[in-house]
C-alpha positions in Angstrom: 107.5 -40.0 -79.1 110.7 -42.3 -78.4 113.2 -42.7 -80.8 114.5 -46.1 -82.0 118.0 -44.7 -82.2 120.2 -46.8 -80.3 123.8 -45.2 -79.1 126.7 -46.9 -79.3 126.7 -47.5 -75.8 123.7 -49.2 -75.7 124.6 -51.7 -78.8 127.6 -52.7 -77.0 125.6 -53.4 -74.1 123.1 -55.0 -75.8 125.6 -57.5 -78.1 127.5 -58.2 -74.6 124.1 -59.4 -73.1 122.9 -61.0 -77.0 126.2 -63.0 -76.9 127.5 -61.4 -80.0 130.6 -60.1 -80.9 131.4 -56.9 -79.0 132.8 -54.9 -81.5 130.9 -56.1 -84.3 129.1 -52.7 -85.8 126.5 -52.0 -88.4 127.8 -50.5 -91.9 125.2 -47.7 -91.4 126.4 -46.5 -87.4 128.0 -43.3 -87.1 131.9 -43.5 -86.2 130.7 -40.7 -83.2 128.5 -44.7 -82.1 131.9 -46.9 -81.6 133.4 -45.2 -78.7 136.9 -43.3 -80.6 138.6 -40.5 -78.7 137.5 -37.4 -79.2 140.5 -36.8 -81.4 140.2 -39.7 -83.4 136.2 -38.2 -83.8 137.1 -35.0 -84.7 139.9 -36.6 -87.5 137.6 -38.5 -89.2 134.8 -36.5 -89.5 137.1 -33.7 -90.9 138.2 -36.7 -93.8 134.2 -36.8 -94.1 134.3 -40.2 -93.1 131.0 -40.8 -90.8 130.0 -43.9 -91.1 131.5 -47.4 -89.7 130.9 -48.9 -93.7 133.1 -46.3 -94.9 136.0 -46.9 -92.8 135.8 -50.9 -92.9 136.0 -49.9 -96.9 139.6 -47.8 -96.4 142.9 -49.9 -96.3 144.9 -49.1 -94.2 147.0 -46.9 -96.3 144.3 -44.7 -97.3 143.8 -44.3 -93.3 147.2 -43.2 -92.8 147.2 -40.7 -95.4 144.6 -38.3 -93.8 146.3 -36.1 -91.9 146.4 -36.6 -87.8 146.0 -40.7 -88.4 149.8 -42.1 -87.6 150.4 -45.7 -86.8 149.1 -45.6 -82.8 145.8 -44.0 -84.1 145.5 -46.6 -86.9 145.9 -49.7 -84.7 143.6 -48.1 -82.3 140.9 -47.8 -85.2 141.4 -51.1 -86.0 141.3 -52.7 -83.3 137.7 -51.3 -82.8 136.8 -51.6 -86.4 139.1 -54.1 -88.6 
């Protein structure tokens, strides 16, 4: 049986070709979907933050106060999800 499950590569492809805005991500993808580094990964998902909703819901202050998010990392977040 096939899954449904998109990955994040294959939404970006698909909202190039759809016209839509590139980075323009579901609440309910998985921040492992939107194409971080593996440290920026690995940071977030030790803050238990997993989902793309959950991130677009911290300020930016609340970002730089877990541990191994500075501002280069922050702007680089945002950029992908502001």
């Amino acid at each position: 049986m096939k899954s449904n499950h998109r990955s994040g590569a294959d939404k970006f492809v698909l909202r190039v070709l759809s016209g839509k805005k590139i980075f323009d991500f579901d609440d309910e993808d998985h921040v492992d979907e939107v194409g971080f580094s593996a440290a920026v990964e690995f940071i977030l998902h030790r803050a238990d933050i997993k989902t793309v909703g959950q991130l677009k819901r911290m300020s930016d202050s609340e970002l730089l106060q877990i541990p191994g998010i500075g501002p280069g990392r922050l702007k680089k977040i945002r950029k992908l999800i502001p």
